[in-house]
NUDREN-469285 format. One line per 10 residues: number of its first residue (from 1); for each residue x, y, z of N, C-alpha, C. Coordinates in Angstrom, 3 decimals. Each point is the difference from the previous one (the first is absolute). Layout:
! residues N
NUM) X Y Z X Y Z X Y Z; ...
! end
This chain:
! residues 244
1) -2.560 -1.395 -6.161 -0.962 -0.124 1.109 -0.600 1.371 0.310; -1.403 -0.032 -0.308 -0.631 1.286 0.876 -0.769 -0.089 1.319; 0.168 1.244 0.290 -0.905 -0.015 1.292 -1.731 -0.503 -0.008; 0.078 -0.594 1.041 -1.456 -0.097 0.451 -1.107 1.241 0.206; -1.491 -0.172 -0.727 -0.355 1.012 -0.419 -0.496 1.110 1.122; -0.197 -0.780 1.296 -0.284 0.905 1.030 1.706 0.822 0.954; 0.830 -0.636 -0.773 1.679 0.648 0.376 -0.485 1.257 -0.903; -0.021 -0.146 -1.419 0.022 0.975 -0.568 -1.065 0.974 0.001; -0.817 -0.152 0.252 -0.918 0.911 0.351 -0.183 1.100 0.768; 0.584 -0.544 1.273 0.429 0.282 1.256 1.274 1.198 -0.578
11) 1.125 -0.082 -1.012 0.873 0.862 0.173 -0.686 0.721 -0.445; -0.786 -0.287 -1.454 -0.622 1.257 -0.666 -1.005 0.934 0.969; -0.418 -0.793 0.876 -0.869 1.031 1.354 0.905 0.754 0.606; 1.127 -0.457 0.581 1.189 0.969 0.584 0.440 1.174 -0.287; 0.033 -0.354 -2.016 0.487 1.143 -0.300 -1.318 1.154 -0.401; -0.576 -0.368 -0.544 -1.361 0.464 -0.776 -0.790 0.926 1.154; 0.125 -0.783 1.374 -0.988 0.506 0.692 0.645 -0.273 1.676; 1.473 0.683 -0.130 0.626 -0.193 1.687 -0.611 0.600 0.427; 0.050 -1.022 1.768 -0.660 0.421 1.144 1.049 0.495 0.853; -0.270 0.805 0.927 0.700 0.779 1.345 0.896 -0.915 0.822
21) -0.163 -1.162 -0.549 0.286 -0.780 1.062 1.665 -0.945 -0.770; 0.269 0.924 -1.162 0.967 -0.550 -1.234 1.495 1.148 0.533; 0.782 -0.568 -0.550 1.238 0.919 0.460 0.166 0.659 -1.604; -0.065 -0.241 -0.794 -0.104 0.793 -1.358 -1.603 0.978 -0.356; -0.642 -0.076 0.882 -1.382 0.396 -0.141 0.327 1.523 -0.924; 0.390 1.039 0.947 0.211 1.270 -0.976 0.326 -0.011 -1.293; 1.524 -0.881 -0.479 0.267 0.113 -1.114 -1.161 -0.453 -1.172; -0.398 -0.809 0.812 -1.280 -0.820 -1.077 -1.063 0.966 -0.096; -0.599 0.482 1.021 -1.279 1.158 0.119 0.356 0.777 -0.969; 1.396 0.829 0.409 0.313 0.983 -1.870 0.241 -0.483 -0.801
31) 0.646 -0.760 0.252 0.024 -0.917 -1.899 -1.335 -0.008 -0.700; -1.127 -0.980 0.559 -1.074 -0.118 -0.348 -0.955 1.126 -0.849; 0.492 1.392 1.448 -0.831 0.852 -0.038 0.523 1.127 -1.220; 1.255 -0.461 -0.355 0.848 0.737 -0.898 -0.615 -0.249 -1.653; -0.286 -1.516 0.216 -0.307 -0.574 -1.276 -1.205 0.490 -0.616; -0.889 -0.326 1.116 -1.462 0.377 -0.212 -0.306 1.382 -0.574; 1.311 1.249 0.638 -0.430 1.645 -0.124 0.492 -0.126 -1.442; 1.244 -0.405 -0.426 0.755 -0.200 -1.600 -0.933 -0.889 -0.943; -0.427 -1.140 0.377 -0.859 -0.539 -1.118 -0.927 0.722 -0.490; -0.675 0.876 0.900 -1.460 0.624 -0.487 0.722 0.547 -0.491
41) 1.346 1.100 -0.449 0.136 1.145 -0.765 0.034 -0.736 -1.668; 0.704 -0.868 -0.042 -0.147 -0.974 -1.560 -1.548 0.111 -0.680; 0.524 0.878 -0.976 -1.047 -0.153 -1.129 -0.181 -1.572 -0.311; -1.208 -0.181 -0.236 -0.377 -1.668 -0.864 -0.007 0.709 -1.292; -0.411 -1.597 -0.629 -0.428 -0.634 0.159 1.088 -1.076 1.019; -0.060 -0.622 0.622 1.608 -1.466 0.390 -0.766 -1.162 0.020; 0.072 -0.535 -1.204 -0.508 -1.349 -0.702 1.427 -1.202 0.802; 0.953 0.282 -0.758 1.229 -1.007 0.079 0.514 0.136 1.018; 0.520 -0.383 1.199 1.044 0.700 0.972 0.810 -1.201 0.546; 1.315 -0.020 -0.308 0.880 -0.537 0.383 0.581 0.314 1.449
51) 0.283 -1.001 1.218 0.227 0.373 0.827 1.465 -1.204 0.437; 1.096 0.908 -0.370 1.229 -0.732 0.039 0.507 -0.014 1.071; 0.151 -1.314 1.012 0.266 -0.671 0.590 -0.696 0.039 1.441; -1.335 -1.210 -0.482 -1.301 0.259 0.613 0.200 0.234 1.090; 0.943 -1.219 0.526 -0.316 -0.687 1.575 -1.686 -0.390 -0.090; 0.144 0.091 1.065 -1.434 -0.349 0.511 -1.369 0.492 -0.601; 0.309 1.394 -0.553 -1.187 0.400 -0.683 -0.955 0.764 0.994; 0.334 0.632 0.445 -0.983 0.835 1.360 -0.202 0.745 -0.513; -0.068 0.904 -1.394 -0.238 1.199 -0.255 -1.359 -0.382 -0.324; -0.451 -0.985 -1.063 0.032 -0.186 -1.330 -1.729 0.843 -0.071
61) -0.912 0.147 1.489 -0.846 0.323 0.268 0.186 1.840 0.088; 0.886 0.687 -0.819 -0.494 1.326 0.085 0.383 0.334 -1.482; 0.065 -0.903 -0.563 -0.028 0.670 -1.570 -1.646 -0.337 -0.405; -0.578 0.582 -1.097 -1.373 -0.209 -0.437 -0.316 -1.344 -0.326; -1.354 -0.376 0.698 -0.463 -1.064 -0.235 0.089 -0.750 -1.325; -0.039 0.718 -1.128 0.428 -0.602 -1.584 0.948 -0.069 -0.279; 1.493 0.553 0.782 1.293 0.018 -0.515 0.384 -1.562 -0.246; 0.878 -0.381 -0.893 0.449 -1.390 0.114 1.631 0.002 0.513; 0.152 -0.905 0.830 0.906 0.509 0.795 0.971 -1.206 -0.446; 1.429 -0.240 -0.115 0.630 -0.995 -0.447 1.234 0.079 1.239
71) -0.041 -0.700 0.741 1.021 -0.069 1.070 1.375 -0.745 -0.279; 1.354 0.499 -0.199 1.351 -0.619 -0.551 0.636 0.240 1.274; 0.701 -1.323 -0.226 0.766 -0.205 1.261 1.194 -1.092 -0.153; 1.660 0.262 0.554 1.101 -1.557 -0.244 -0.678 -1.064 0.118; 0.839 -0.665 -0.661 0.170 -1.527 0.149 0.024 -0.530 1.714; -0.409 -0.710 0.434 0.293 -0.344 1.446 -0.715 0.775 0.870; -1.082 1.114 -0.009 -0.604 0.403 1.039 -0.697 -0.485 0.573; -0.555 0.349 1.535 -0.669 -1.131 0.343 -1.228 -0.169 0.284; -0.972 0.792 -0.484 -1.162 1.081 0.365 -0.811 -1.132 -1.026; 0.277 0.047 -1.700 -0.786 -0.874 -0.586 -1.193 1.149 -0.420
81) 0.368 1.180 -0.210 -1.250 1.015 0.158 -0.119 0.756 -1.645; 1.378 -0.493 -1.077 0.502 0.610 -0.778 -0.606 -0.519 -1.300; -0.781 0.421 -1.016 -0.431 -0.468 -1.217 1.409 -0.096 -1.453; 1.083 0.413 0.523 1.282 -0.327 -0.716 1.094 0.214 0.929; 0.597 -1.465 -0.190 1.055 0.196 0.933 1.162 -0.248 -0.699; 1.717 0.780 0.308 0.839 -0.071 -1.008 1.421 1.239 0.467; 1.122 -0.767 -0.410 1.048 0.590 0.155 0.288 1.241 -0.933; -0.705 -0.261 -1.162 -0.002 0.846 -0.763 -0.802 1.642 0.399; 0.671 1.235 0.387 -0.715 1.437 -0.066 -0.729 0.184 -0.981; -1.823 -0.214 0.290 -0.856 0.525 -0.776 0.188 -0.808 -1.635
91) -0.638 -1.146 0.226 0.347 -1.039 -1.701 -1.611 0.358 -0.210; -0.303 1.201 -0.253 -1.101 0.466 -0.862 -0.012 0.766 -0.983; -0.892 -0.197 -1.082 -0.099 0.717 -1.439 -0.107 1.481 0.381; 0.853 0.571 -0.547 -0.220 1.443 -0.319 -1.431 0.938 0.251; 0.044 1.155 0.431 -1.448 0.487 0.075 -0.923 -0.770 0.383; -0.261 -1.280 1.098 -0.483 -0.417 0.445 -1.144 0.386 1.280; 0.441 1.010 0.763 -0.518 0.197 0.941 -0.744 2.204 0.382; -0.890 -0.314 0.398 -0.368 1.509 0.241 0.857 0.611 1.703; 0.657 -0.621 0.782 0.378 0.114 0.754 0.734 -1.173 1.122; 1.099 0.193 0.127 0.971 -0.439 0.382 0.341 0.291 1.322
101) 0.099 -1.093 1.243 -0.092 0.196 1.412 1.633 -0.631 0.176; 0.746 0.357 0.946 0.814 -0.362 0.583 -0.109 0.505 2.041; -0.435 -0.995 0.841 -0.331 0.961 1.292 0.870 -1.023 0.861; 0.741 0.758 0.774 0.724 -0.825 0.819 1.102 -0.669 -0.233; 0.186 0.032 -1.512 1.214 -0.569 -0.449 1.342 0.094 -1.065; -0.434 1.325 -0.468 0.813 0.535 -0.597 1.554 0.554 0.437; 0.518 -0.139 1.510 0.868 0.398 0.477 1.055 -1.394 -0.127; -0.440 -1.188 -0.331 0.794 -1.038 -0.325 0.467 -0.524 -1.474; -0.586 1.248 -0.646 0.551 0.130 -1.652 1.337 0.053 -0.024; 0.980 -1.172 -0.389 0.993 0.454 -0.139 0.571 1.336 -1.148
111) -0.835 0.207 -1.548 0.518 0.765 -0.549 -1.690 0.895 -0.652; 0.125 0.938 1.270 -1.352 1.139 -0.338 -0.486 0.707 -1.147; 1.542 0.177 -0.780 -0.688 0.671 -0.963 -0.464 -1.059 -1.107; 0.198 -1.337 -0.029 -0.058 -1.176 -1.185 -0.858 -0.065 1.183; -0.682 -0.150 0.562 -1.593 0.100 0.256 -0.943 0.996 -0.457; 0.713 0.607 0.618 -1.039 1.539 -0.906 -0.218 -0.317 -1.304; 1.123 0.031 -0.861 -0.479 -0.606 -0.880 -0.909 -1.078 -0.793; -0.203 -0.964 0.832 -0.675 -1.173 -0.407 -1.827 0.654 0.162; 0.284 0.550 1.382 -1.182 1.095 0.272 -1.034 0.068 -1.287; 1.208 1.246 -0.472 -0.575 1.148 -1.019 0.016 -1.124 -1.564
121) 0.553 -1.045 0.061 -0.326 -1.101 -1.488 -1.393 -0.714 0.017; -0.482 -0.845 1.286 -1.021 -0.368 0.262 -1.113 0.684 0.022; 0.156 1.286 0.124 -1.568 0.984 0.406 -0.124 1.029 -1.066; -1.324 -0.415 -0.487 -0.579 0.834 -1.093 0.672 1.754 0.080; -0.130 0.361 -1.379 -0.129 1.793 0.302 -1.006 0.297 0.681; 0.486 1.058 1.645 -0.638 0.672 0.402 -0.189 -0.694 1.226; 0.346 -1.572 0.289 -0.079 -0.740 0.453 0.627 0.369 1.710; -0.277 -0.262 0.964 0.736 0.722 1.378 0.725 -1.520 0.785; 0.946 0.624 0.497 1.058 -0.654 1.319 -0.185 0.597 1.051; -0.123 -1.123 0.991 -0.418 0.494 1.357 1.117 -0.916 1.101
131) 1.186 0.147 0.647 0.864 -0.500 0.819 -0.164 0.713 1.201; -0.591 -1.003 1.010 0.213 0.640 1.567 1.303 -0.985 0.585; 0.436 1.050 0.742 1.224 -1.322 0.512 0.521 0.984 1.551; 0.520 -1.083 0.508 0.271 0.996 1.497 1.208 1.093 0.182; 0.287 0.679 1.122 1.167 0.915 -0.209 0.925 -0.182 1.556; -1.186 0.186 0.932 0.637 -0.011 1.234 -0.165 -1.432 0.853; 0.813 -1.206 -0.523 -0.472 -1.326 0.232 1.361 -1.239 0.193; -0.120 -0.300 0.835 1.050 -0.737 0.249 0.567 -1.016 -0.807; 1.103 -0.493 -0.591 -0.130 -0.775 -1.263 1.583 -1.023 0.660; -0.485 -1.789 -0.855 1.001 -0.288 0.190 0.879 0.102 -0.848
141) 1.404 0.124 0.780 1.849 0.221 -1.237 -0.025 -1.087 -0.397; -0.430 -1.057 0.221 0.270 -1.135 -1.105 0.030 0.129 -1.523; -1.415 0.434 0.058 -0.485 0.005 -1.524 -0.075 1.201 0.052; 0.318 0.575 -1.504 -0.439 1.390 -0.943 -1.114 0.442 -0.122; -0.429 1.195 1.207 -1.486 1.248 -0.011 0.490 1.117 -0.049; -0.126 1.161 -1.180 -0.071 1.040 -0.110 -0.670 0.504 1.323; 0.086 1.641 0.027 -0.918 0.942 0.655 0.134 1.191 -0.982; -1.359 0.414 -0.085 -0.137 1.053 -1.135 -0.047 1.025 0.471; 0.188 1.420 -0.179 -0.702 1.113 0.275 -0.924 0.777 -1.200; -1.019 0.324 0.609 -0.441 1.039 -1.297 0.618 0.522 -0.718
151) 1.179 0.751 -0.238 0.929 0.501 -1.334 0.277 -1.118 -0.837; 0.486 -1.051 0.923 0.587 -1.083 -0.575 -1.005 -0.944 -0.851; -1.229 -0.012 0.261 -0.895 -0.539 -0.733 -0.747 0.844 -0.777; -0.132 1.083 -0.082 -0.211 1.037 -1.412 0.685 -0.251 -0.700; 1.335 -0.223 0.377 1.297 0.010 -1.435 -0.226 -1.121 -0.562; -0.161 -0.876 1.055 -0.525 -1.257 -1.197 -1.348 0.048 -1.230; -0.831 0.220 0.403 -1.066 0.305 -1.095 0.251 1.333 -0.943; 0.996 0.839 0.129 0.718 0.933 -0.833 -1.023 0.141 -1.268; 0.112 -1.005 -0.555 -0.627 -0.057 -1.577 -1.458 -0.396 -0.185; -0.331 0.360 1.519 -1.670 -0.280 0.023 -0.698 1.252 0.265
161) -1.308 -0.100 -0.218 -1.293 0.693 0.033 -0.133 -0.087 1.136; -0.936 1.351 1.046 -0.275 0.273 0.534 0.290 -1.000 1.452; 1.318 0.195 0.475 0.451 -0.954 1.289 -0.082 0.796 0.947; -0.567 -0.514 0.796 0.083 0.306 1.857 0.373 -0.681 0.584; 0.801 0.816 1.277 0.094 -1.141 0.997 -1.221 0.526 1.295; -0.150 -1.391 0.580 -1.118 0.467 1.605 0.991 -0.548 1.156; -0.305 0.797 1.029 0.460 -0.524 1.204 -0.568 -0.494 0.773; -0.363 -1.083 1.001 -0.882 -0.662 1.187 0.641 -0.156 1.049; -0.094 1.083 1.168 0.900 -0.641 0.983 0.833 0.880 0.386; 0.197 0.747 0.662 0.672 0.899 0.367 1.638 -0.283 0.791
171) 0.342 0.565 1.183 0.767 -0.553 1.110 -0.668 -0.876 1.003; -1.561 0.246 0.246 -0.429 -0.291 1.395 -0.203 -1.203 -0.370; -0.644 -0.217 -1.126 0.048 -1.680 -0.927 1.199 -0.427 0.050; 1.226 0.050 -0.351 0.828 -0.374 -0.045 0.741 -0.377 1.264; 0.187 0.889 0.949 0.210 -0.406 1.129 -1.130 -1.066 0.665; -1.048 0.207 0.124 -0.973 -1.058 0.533 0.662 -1.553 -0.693; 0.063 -0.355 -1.188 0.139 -1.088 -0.592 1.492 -0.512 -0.203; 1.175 1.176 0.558 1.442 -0.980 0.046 -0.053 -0.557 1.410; -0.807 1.057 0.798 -0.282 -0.335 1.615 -0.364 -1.435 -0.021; -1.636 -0.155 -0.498 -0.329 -1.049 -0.477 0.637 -1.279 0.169
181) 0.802 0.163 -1.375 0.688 -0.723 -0.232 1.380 -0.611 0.621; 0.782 0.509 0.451 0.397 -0.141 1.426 -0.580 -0.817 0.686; -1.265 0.348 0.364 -0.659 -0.641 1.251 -0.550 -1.328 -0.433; 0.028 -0.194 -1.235 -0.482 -1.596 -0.639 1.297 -0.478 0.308; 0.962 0.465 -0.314 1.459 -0.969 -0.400 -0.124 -0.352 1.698; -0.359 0.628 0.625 0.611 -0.580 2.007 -1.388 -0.503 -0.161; -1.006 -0.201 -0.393 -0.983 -1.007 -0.032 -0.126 -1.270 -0.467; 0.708 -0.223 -1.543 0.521 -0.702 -0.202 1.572 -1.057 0.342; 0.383 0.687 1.204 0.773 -0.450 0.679 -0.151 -0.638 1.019; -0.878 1.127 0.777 -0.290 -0.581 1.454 -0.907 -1.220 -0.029
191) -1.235 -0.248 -0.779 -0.864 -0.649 -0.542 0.299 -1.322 -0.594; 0.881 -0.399 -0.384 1.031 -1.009 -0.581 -0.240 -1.390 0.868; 0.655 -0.040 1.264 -0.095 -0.898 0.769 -1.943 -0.278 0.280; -0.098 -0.682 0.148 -1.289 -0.654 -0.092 -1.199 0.544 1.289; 0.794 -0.450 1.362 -0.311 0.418 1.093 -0.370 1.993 0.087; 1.002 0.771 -0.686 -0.549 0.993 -0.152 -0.751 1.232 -1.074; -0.798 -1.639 -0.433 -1.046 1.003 -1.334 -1.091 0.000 0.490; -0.968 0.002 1.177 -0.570 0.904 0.894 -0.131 1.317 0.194; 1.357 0.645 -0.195 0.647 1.249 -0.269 -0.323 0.614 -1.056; -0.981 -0.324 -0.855 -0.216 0.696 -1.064 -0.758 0.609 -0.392
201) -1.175 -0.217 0.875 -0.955 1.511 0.250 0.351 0.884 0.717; 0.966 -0.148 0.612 0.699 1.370 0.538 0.565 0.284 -1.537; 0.541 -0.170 -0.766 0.431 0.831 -1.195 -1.011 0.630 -0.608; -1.308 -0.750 -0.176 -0.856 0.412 -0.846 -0.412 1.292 0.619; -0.157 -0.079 1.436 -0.658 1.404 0.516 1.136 1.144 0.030; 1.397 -0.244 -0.478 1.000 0.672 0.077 -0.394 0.535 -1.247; 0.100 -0.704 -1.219 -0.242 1.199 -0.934 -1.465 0.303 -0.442; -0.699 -0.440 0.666 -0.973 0.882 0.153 0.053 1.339 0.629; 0.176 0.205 0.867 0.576 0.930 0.949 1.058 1.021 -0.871; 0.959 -0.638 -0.623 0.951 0.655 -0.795 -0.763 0.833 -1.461
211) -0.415 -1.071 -0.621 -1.025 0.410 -1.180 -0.890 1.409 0.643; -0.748 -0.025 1.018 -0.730 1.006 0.180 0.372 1.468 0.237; 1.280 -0.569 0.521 0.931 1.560 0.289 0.643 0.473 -1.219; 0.339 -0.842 -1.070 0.375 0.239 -1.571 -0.778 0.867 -0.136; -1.622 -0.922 -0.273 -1.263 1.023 -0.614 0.029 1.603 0.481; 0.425 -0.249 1.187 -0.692 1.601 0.805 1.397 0.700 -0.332; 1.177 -0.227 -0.385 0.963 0.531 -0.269 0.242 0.580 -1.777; -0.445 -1.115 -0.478 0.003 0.086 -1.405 -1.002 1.224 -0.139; -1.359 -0.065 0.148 -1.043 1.097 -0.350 0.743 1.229 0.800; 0.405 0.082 1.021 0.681 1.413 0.407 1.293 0.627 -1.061
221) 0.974 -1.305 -0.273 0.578 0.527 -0.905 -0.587 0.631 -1.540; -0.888 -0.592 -0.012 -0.966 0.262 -1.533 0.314 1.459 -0.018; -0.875 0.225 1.241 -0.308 1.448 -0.329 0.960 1.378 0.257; 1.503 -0.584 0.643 1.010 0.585 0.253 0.754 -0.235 -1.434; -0.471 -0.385 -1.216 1.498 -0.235 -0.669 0.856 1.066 -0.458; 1.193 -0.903 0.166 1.225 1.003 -0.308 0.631 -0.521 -1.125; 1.494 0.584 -0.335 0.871 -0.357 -1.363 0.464 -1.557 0.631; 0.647 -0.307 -1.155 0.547 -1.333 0.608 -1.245 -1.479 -0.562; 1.361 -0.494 -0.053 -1.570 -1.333 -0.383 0.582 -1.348 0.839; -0.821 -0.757 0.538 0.611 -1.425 0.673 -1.446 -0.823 -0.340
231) -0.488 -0.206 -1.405 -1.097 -0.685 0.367 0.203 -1.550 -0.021; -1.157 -0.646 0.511 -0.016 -1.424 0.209 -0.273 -0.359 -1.495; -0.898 0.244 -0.905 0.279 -0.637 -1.164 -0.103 1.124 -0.915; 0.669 -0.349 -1.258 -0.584 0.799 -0.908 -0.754 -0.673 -1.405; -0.407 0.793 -0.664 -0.874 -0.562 -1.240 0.189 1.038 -1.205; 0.596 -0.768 -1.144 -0.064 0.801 -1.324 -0.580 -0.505 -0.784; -0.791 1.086 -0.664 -0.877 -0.667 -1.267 0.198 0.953 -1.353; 0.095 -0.598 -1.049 0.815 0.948 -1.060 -1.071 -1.255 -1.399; -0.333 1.265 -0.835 -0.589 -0.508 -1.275 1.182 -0.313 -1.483; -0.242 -1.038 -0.641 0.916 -0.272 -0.884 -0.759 1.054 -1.013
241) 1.314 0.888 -0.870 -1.084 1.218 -1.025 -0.870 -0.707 -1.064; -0.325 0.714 -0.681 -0.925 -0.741 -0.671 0.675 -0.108 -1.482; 1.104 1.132 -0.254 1.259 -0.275 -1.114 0.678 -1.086 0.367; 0.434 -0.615 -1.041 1.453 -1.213 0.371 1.248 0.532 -0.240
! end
C-alpha cells in the first residue's frame, strides 16, 4: 500500500522546502542547503545517479535537469516513490552509475563498510559518492542508527579519491532542533485527546519563535567559530579512482 499522492507530496514539501512553523525546520534548512553547496562542487558530466533509499524523493529537483535518476528502496516501503524496490543492497550491474546518493539514510546500514563497497562496484571510474546523514539527532534504541563523526567517515572512504567531509549546523542548530524536538514530543502528547488540538497553533507559533532565535544564534555563531565540532548534519563525498 502507498500513500496518497497529495500525503506524499506534502512530505516531500516538508522536507525539500520546511517552513518556520516545523519543529525539524533547521535541520532540514542545512541539510538542503548543505546539498545544494556540495552538489555544485561535482564535476559532470552525472548522466546515471542512483539514489539509495529514496523515500520520498525530495531531492530529486537539485541534480541537473538531464541526470537520470533511478530511485532504490526495501521491500515494504510505503512512499511507492522507488523505480526498484528490494531486499537485496544495490542488485545493479557493475559500473552502472556516474554518481551514487545515499541522504538521510545511511546511519541504518547495518554493515558500512559492505556498503561502501557496493558504492565503489556500481559507479563508473571516477564516478563520486555523496552520503549526508545526521550527527546531533535524536534516534530510536529500538532499531540500529549509527552516528558518524568526520574522522570516522574519512576512514571509511580510505581507498577513495578526493573525500571530504562538510559540516551544516553548528551548536545553535543543534540546540534549536533537540529543543524543538522536545517541544513536538509534549505536543504530540498534549494534542492527543481530541478536545485539546485547538492547542496547536500555539505550537506552531512556538517554534516559530524558537526557529527565529536558532537563525539569529546560528549566524552569530558563524562568525565566532571555534575548535570543536557538534554539527547538525554532515555530508561526505569521495570519487571512486579511476584505477581498479
Amino acid at each position: 500500500m502507498t500513500l496518497p499522492q497529495a500525503e506524499l507530496d506534502e512530505i516531500r514539501r516538508s522536507r525539500r522546502r520546511p517552513r518556520l512553523t516545523q519543529h525539524d525546520y533547521l535541520h532540514l534548512r542545512y541539510m538542503v542547503a548543505g546539498l545544494v553547496e556540495v552538489l555544485k562542487t561535482l564535476p559532470g558530466p552525472v548522466g546515471d545517479v542512483l539514489d539509495v533509499w529514496c523515500g520520498t524523493r525530495p531531492y530529486d529537483d537539485l541534480l541537473p535537469p538531464s541526470a537520470r535518476i533511478v530511485g532504490f528502496d526495501v521491500e515494504g516501503n510505503p512512499y511507492g516513490a522507488a523505480d526498484v524496490v528490494s531486499d537485496e543492497f544495490l542488485p545493479f550491474p557493475d559500473e552502472s552509475f556516474d554518481l551514487v546518493l545515499c541522504i538521510q539514510s545511511f546511519q541504518y546500514v547495518s554493515d558500512p563498510e559492505a556498503a561502501i563497497a557496493q558504492f565503489r562496484r556500481v559507479l563508473r571510474p571516477g564516478g563520486a559518492g555523496l552520503i549526508a546523514l545526521p550527527f546531533a539527532l535524536e534516534y530510536d534504541p529500538r532499531i540500529l542508527e549509527r552516528r558518524y563523526t568526520g574522522p570516522q567517515l574519512l576512514a571509511l572512504f580510505d581507498a577513495w579519491d578526493e573525500v571530504a567531509v562538510h559540516e551544516y549546523g553548528g551548536r545553535a542548530v543543534t540546540w534549536t532542533v533537540l529543543t524543538a524536538s522536545m517541544l513536538r514530543n509534549l505536543e504530540l502528547r498534549a494534542t492527543r485527546p481530541r478536545l485539546l488540538r485547538p492547542l496547536r497553533p500555539l505550537f506552531r507559533a512556538a517554534y516559530v519563535l524558537l526557529n527565529g532565535v536558532g537563525l539569529a544564534m546560528a549566524r552569530l555563531e558563524e562568525r565566532r567559530a571555534g575548535t570543536g565540532a557538534l554539527p547538525m548534519n554532515l555530508v561526505v563525498t569521495a570519487r571512486r579512482p579511476e584505477r581498479h
